[in-house]
C-alpha positions as CSV (number, residue, x, y, z in Angstrom):
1,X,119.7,82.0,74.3
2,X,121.5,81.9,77.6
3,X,119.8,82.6,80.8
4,X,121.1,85.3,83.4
5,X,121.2,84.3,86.7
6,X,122.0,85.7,89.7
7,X,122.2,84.2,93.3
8,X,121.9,87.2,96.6
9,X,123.1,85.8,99.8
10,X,123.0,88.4,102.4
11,X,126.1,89.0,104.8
12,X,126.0,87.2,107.9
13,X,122.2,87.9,107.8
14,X,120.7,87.8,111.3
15,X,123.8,89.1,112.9
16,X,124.3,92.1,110.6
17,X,120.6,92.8,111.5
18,X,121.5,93.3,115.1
19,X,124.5,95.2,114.5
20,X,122.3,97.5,112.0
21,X,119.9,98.4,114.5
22,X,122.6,98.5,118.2
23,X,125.6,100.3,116.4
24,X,127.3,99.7,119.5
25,X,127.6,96.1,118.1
26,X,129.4,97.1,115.2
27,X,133.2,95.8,114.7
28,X,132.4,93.2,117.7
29,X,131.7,89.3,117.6
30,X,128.0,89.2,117.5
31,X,126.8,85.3,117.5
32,X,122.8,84.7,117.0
33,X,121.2,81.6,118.5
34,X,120.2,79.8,122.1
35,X,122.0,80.7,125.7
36,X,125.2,79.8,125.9
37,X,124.8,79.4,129.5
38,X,128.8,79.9,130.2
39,X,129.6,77.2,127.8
40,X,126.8,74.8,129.4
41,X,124.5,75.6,127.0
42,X,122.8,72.8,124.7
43,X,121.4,74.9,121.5
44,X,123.0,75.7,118.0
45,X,124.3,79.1,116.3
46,X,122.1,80.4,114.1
47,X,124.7,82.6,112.1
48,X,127.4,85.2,113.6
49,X,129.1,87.9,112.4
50,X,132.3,88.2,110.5
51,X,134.2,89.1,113.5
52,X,133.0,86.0,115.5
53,X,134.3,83.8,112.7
54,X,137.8,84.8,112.7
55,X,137.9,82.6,116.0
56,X,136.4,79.6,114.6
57,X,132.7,80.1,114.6
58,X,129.8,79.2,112.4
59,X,126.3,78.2,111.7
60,X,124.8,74.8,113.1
61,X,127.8,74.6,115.7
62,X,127.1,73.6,118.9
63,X,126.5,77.4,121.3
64,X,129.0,75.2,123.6
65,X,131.5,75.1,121.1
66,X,131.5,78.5,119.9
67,X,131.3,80.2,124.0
68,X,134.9,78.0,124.3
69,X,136.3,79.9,121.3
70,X,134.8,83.0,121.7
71,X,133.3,83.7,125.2
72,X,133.8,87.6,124.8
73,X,130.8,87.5,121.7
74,X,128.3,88.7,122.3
75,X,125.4,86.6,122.4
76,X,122.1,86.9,121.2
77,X,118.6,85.0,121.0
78,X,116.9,84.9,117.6
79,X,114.4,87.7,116.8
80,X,112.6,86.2,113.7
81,X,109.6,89.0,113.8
82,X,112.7,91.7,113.4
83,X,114.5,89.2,110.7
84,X,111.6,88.6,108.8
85,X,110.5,92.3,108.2
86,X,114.0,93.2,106.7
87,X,113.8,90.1,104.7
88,X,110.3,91.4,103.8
89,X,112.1,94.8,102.6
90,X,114.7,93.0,101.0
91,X,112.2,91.3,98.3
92,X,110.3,94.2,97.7
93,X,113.7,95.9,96.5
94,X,114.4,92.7,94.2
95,X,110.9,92.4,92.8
96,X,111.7,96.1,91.6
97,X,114.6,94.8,89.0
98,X,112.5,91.3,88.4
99,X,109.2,89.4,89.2
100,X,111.1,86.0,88.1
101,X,112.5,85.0,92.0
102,X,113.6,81.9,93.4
103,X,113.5,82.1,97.2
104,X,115.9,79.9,98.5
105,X,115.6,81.1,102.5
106,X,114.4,84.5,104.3
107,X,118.1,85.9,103.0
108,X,118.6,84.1,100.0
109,X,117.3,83.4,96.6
110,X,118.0,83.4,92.8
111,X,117.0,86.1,90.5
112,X,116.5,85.7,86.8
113,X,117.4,88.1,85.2
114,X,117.4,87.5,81.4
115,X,114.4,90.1,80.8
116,X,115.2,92.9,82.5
117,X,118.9,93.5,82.9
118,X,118.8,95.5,79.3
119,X,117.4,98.3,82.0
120,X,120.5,99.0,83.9
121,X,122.5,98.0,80.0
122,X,124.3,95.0,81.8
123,X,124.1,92.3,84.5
124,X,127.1,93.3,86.3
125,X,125.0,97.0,86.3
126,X,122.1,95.3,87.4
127,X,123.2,93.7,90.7
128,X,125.3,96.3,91.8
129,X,121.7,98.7,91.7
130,X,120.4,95.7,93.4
131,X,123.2,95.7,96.1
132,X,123.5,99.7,96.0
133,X,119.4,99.9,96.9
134,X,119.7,97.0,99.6
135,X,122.5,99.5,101.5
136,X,120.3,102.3,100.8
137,X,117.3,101.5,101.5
138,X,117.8,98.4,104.4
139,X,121.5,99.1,105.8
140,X,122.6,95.6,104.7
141,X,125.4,94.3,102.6
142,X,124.6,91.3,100.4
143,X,126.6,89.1,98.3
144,X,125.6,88.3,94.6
145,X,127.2,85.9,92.1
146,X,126.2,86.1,87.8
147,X,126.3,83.0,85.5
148,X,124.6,81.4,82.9
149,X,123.7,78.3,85.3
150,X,122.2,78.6,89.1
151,X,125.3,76.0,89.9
152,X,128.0,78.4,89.1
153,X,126.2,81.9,90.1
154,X,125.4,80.2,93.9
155,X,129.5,79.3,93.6
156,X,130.5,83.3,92.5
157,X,128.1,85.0,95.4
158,X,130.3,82.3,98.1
159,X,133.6,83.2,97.3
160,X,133.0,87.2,96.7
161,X,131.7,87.3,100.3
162,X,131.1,89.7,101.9
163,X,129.8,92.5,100.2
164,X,130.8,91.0,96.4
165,X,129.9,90.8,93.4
166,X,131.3,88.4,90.7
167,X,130.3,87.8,87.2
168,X,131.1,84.8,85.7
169,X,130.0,84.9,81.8
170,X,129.2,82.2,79.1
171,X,132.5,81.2,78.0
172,X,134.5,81.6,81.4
173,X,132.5,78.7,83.4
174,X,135.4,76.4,82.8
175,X,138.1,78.1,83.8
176,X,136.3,79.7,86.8
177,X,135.3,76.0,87.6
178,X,138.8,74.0,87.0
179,X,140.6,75.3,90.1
180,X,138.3,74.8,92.8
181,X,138.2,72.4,95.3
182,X,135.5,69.3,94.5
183,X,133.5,70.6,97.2
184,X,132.0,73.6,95.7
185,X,130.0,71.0,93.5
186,X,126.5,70.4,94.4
187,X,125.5,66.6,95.7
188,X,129.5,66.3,96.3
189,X,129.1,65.1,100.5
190,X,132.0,63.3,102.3
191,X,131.3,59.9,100.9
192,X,131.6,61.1,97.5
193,X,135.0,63.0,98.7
194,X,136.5,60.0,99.9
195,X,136.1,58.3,96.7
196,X,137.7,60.9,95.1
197,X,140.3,61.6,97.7
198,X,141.1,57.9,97.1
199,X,141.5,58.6,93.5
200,X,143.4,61.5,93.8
201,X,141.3,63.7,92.4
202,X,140.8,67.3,94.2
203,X,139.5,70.1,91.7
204,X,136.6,69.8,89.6
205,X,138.9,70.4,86.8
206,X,140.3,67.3,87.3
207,X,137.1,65.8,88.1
208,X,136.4,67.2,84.3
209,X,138.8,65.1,82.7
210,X,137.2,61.6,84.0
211,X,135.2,60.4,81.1
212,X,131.7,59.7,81.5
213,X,131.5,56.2,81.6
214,X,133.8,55.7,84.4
215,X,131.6,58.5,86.7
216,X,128.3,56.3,86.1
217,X,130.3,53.1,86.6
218,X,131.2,54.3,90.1
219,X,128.5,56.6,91.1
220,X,125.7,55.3,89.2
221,X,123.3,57.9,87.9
222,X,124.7,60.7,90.0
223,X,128.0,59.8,88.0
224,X,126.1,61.7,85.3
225,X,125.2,64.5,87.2
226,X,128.6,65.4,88.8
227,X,130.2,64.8,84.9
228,X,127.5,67.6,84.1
229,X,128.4,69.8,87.0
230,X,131.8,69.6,86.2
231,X,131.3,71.1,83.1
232,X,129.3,73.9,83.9
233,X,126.2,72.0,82.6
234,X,123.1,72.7,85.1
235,X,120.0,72.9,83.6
236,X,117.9,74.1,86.5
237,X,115.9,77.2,86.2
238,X,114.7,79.5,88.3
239,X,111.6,78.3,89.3
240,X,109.4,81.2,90.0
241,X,106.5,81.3,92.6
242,X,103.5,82.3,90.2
243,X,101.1,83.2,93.7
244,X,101.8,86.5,93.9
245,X,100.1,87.8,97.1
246,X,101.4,91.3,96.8
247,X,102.5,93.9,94.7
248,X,104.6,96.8,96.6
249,X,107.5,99.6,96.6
250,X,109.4,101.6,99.1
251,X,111.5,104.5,99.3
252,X,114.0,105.3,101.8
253,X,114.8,108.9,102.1
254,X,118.2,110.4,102.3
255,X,118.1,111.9,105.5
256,X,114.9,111.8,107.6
257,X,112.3,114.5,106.7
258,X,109.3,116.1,108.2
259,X,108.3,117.9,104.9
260,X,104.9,116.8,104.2
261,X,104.6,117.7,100.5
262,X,107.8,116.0,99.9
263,X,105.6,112.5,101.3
264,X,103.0,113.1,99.1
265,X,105.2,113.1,95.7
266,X,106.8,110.1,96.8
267,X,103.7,108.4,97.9
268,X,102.5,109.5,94.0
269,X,105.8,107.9,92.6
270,X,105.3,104.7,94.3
271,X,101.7,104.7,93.7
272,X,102.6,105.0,89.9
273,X,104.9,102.4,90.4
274,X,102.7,100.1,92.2
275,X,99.7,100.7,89.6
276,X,102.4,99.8,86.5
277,X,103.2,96.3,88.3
278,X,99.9,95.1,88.8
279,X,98.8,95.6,85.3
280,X,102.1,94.3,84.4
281,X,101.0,91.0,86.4
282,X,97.0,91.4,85.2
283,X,95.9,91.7,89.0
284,X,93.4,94.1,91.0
285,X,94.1,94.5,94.3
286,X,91.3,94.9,97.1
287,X,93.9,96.1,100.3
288,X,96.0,98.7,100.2
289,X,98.5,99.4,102.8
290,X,100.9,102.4,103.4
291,X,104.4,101.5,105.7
292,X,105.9,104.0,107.8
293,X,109.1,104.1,109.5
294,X,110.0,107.1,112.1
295,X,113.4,108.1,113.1
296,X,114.6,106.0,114.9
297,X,113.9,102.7,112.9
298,X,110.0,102.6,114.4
299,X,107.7,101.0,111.9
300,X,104.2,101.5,111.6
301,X,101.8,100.2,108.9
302,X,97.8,101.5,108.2
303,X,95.5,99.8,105.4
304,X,92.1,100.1,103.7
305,X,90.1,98.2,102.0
306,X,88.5,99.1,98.5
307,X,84.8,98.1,98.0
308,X,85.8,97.4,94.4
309,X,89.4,95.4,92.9
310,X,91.4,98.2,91.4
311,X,95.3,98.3,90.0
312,X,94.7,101.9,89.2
313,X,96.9,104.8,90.4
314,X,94.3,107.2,91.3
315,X,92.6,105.2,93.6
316,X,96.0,104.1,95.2
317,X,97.3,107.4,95.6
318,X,94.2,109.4,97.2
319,X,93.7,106.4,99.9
320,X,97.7,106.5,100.3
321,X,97.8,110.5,100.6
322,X,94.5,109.9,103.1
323,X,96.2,107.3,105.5
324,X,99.6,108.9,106.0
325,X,97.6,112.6,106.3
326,X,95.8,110.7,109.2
327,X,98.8,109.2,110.6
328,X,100.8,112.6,110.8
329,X,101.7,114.6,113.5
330,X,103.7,117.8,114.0
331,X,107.4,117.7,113.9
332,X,107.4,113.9,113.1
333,X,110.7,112.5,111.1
334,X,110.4,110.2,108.1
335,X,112.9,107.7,107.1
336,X,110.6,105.8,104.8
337,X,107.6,105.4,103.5
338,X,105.8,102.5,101.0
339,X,102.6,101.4,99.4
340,X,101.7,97.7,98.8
341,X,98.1,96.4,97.2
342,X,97.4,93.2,98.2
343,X,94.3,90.9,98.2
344,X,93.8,89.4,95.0
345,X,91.4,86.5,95.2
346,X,88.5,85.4,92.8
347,X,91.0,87.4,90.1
348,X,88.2,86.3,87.3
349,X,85.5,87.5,89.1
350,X,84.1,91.1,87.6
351,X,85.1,94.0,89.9
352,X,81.3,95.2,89.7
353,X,78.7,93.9,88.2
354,X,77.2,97.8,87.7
355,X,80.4,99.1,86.7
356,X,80.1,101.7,83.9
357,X,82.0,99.8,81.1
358,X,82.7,102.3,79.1
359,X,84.2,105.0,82.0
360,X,86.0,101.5,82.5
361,X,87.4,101.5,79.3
362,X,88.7,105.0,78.8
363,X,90.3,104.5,82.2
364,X,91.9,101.2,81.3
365,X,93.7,102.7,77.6
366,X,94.9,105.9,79.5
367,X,96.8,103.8,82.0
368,X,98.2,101.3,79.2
369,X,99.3,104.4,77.4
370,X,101.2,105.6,80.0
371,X,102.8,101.8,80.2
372,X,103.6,102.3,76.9
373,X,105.5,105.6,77.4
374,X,107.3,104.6,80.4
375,X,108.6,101.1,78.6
376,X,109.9,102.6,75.5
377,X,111.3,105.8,77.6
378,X,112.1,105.0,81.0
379,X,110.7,105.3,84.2
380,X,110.6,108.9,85.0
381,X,109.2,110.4,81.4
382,X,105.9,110.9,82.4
383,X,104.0,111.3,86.0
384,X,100.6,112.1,86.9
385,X,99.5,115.7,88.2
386,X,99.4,115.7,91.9
């Protein structure tokens, strides 16, 4: 059986960030990295946005360079703290659709998506919920490319930039392939271009046609590799990071709200949602945190930690209810809220060794029920009483 894979690169990442949160930025040549210092400057750009690279600017160019071509950018240093926590934000949506994740960078990764994408009915359905929750929920456009082989899906998110999303299915990898420049091909560096340019070659569907001896007679094993490639043969998987150090859900409201009861059924919902994960993964949590973003983009977080491992939604919930209640204040606006369980260590040990085993038990079945109910009929067909 085929895998599902699909690569997310977000849009000019860093720069789209500061635009995001100074909408006076927006529309203007924003580039991220050291002082250009009037064109004197010695340090790199980190990324830029769209607008700074219709004059010739891009990643890892000298800050010198791009002040000559564009010295009306604006220019910014690089705020990882404020990077990082939209990154952080941006994982917690894709965990939602599936736990098998490939992070490739703080804006990047491949997403398998073989096992869940029945959810949403297709893959092209899937990753346009994904991108449809990431503009929701963050204010971010991201890129994301389908295929049967990480290759070709890292090839479909480049070229639908920005804001795309191409599918490229089982029996369409050679055609998508045949036009494009060599290039696009992993391991294909100038050296291996020259050879090629020498040969007259310049798509990989020519590069296709060479048979496989010649390739390993000039390039040795790699011959083999770029013969593969050509063909749409990559057998890389996703390989998954099986530490998972936190288990969490968020939920960005539609316009900012002050309504308290409204917080509570969310924070209910995402406690469900939280609980049905960890059992999902076999873990207990020991920390429980609650996030909490004002009007205004102001994020606060508050945690607690459980004398006893849990994964179940009653405990969740009441501490979750008890640290927003104590974080409120008259007429405050919510944009979001979130609850995340973390600290999992010793995940063999017994919780307790007094616990009542039983109780345990009866507690255990009524939550596996529920994950019963909510796998055969969806997410919303049964919630706890508040």
């Amino acid at each position: 059986m085929p895998h599902t894979i699909a690569h997310i690169d977000m849009d000019a990442f860093f720069a789209a960030v500061e635009q995001r949160d100074d909408p006076s930025l927006k529309g203007k040549p924003v580039v991220i990295g050291s002082d250009p210092k009037g064109g004197k400057g010695r340090g790199v750009v980190s990324t830029c946005s769209y607008e700074a690279r219709k004059f010739g600017v891009h990643s890892a160019q000298p800050i010198s360079t791009a002040y000559r071509l564009c010295p009306h950018a604006v220019y910014l240093p690089v705020d990882g703290a404020k990077y990082k926590q939209a990154s952080d934000e941006i994982f917690s949506i894709l965990y939602d659709f599936t736990p098998d994740i490939e992070p490739i960078s703080i804006d990047e990764a491949f997403l398998d998506i073989t096992g869940s994408y029945h959810f949403y009915k297709t893959p092209y359905a899937t990753c346009q919920k994904i991108k449809e929750e990431i503009q929701k929920k963050v204010n971010l456009t991201a890129s994301i490319g389908i295929a049967p082989v990480k290759m070709v899906a890292k090839i479909a998110s480049d070229l639908c930039k920005p804001d795309g999303l191409l599918e490229v299915k089982p029996g369409e990898i050679l055609e998508f392939l045949a036009p494009l420049p060599i290039r696009r091909l992993w391991g294909v560096g100038p050296k291996t271009q020259q050879v090629f340019d020498a040969m007259g070659i310049r798509k990989i569907g020519e590069l296709a046609q060479i048979p496989l001896a010649k390739l390993v007679k000039l390039f040795g094993e790699s011959g083999k590799h770029l013969y593969d490639l050509s063909h749409g043969i990559d057998e890389r998987q996703v390989s998954v990071d099986e530490d998972v150090r936190s288990v969490s859900h968020e939920h960005t409201f539609d316009t900012d709200t002050g309504q308290v009861d409204e917080i509570h059924d969310v924070l209910l919902h995402l406690s469900e949602k939280v609980s049905r994960r960890l059992r999902k993964y076999e873990l207990k949590g020991k920390t429980l945190s609650i996030k909490i973003r004002l009007k205004g983009f102001k994020t606060y977080t508050r945690a607690f930690t459980f004398p006893e491992k849990t994964n179940y939604v009653d405990d969740i919930y009441k501490k979750a209810k008890e640290l927003f209640d104590e974080f409120y204040k008259k007429d405050m606006k919510f944009r979001l809220v979130g609850v995340r369980v973390s600290n999992f260590e010793d995940l063999y040990v017994h919780d307790s060794l007094f616990e009542e085993e039983k109780s345990n038990n009866r507690v255990e079945k009524l939550h596996k029920a529920m994950d019963v109910i909510k796998d055969k009929f969806g997410e919303e067909s049964i919630h706890r009483g508040m």
